[in-house]
MMTF fields as JSON, N, C-alpha, C and O atoms, coordinates in Angstrom:
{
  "mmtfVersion": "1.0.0",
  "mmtfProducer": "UNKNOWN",
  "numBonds": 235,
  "numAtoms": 236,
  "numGroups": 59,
  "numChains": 1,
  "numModels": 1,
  "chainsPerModel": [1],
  "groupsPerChain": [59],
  "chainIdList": ["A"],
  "bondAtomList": [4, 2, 8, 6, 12, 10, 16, 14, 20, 18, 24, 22, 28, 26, 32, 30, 36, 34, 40, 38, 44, 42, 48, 46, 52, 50, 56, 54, 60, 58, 64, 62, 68, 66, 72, 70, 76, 74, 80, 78, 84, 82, 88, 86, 92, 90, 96, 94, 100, 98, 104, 102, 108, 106, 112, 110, 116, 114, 120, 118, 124, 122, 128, 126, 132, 130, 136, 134, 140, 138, 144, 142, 148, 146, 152, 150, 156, 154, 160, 158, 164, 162, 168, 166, 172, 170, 176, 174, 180, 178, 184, 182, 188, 186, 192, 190, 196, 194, 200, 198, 204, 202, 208, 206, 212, 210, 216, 214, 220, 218, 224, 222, 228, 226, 232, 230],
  "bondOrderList": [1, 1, 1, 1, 1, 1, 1, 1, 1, 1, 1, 1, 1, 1, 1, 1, 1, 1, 1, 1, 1, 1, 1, 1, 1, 1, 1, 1, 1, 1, 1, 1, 1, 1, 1, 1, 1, 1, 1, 1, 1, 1, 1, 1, 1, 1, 1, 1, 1, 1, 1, 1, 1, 1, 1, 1, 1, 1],
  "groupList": [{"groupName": "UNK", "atomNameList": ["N", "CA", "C", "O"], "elementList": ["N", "C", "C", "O"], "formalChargeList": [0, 0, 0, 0], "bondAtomList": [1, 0, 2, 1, 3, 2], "bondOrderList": [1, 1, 2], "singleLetterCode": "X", "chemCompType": "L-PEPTIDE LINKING"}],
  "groupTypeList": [0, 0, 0, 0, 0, 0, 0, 0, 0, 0, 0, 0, 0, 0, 0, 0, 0, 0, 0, 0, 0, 0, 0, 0, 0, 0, 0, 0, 0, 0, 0, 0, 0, 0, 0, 0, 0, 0, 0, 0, 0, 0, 0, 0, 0, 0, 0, 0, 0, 0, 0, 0, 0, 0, 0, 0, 0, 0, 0],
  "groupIdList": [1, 2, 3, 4, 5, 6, 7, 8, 9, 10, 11, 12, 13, 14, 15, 16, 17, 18, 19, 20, 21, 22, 23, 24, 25, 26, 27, 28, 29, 30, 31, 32, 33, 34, 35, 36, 37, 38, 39, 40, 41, 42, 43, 44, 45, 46, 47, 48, 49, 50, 51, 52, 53, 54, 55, 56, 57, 58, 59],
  "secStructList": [7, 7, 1, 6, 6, 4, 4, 4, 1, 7, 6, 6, 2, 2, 2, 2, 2, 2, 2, 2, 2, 2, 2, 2, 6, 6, 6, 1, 7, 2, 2, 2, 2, 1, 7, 2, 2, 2, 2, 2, 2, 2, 2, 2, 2, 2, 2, 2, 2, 2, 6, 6, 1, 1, 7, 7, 7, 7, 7],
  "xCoordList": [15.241, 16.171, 15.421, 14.803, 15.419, 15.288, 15.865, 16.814, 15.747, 16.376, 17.117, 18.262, 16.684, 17.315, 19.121, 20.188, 18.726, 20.102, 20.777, 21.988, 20.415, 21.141, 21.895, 23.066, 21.261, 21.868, 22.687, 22.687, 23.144, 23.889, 25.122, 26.045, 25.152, 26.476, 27.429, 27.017, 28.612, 29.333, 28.959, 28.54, 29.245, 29.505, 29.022, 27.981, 30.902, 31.174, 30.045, 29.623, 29.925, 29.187, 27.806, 27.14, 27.354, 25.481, 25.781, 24.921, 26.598, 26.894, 27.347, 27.054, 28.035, 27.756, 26.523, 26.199, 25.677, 24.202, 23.474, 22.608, 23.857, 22.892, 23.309, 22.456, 25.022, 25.445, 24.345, 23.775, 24.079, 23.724, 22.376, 21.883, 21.89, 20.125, 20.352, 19.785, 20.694, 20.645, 20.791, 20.25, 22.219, 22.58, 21.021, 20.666, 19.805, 18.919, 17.676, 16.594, 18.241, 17.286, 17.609, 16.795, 18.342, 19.075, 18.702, 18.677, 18.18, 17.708, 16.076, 15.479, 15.522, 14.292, 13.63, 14.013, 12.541, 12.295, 12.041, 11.875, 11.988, 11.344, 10.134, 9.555, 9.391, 8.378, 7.3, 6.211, 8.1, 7.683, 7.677, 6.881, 8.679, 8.644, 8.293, 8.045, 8.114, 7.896, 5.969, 5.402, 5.363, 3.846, 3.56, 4.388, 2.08, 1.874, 1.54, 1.919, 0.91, 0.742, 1.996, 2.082, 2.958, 4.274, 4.695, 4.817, 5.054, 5.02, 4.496, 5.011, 3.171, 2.465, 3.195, 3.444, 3.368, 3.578, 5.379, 5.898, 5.923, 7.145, 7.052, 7.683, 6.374, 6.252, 5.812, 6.577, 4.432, 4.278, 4.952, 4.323, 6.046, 6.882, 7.788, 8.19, 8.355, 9.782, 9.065, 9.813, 7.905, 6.899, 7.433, 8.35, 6.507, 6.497, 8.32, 8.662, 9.181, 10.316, 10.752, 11.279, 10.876, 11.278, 10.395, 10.93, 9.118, 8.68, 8.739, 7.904, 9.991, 10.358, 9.009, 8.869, 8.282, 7.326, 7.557, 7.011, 8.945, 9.144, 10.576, 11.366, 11.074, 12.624, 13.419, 12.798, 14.49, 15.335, 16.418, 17.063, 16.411, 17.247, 18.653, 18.732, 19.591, 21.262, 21.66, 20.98, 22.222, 22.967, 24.59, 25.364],
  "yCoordList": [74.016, 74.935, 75.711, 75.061, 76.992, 77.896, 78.009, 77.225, 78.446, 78.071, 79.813, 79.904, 80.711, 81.904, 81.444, 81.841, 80.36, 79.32, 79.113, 79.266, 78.815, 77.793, 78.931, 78.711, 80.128, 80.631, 81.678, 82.811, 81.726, 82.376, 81.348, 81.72, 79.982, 79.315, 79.714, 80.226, 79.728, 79.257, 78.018, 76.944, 78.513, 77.516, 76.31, 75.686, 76.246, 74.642, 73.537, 72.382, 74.714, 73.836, 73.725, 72.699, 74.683, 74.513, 73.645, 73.865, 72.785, 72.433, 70.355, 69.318, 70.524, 69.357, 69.097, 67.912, 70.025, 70.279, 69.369, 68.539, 69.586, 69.261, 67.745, 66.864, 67.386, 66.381, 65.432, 64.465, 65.793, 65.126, 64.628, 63.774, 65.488, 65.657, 64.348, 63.293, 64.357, 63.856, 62.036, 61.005, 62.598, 60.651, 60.174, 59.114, 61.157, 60.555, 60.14, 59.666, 60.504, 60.137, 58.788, 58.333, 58.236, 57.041, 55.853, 54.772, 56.397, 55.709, 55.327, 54.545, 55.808, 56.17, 55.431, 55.786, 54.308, 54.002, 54.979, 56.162, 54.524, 55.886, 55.484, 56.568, 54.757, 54.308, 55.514, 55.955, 55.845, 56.459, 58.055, 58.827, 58.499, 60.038, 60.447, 61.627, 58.942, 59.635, 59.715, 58.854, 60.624, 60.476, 59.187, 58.654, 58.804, 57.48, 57.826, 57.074, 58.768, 59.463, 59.359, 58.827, 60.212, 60.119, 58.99, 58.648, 58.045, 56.205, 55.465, 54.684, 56.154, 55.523, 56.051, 55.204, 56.865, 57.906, 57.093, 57.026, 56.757, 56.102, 54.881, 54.404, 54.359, 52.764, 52.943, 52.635, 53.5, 53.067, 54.178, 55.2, 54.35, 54.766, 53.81, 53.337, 53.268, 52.174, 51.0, 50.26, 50.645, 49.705, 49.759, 49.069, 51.096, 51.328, 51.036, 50.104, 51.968, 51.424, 50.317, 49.977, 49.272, 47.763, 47.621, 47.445, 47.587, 46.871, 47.483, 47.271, 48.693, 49.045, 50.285, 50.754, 50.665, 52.118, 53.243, 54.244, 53.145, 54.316, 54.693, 53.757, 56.096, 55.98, 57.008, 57.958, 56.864, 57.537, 58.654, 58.285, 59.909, 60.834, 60.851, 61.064, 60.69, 60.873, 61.857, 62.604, 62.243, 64.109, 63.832, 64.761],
  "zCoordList": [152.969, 152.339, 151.261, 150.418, 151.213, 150.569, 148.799, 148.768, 147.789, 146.647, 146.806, 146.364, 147.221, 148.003, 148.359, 147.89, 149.483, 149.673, 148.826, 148.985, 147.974, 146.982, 146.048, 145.742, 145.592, 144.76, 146.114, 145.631, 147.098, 147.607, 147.849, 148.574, 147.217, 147.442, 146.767, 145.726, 146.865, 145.213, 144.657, 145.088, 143.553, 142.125, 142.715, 142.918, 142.994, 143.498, 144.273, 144.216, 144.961, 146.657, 145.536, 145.675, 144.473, 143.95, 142.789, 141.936, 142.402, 141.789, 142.394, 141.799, 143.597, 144.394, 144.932, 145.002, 145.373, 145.741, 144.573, 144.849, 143.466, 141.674, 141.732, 141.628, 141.951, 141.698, 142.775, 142.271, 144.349, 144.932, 145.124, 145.861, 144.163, 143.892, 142.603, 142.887, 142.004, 140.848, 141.095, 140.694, 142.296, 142.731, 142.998, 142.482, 144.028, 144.873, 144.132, 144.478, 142.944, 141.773, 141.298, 140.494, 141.523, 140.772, 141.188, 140.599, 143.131, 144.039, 143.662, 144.402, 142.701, 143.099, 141.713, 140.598, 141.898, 140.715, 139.625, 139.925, 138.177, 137.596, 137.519, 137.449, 137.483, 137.478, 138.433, 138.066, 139.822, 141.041, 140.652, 141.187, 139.629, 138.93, 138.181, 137.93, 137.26, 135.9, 136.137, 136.809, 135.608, 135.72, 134.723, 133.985, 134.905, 134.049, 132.964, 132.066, 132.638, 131.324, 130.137, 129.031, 131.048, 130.279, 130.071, 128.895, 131.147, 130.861, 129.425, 128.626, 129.544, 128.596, 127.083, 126.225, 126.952, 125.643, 125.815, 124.701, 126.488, 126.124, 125.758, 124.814, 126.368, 126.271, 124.583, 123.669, 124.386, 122.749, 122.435, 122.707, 121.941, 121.195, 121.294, 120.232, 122.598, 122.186, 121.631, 120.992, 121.689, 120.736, 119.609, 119.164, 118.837, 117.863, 117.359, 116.631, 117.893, 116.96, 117.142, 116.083, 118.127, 117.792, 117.004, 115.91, 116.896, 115.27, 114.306, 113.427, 114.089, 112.76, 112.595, 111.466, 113.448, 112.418, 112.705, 112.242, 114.025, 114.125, 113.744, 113.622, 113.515, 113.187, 114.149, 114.627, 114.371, 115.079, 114.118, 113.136, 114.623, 113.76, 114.337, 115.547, 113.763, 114.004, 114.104, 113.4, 114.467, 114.857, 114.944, 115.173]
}
């Protein structure tokens, strides 16, 4: 499918299209999407704040 496709749907239908992309993600380790680079750069960060050196901002 073309992304041409996609923006000639309505709304609705590109919008169940997103919903259904999103379920097939849910399926899918993240381990398998996320690059390892990025992995890495999460992992020491949720490190860092369980032992208190990092802080979280409230909104």
């Amino acid at each position: 499918m073309k992304f041409d496709h996609l923006k000639a749907l309505p709304l609705t239908d590109r919008l169940l299209a997103m919903e259904a992309l999103w379920q097939s993600f849910a399926h899918t380790p993240a381990l398998n999407i996320i690059p390892e680079w990025h992995q890495q750069v999460l992992s020491a960060r949720l490190q860092k704040l369980h032992a208190g050196q990092e802080q979280t901002i409230a909104r």
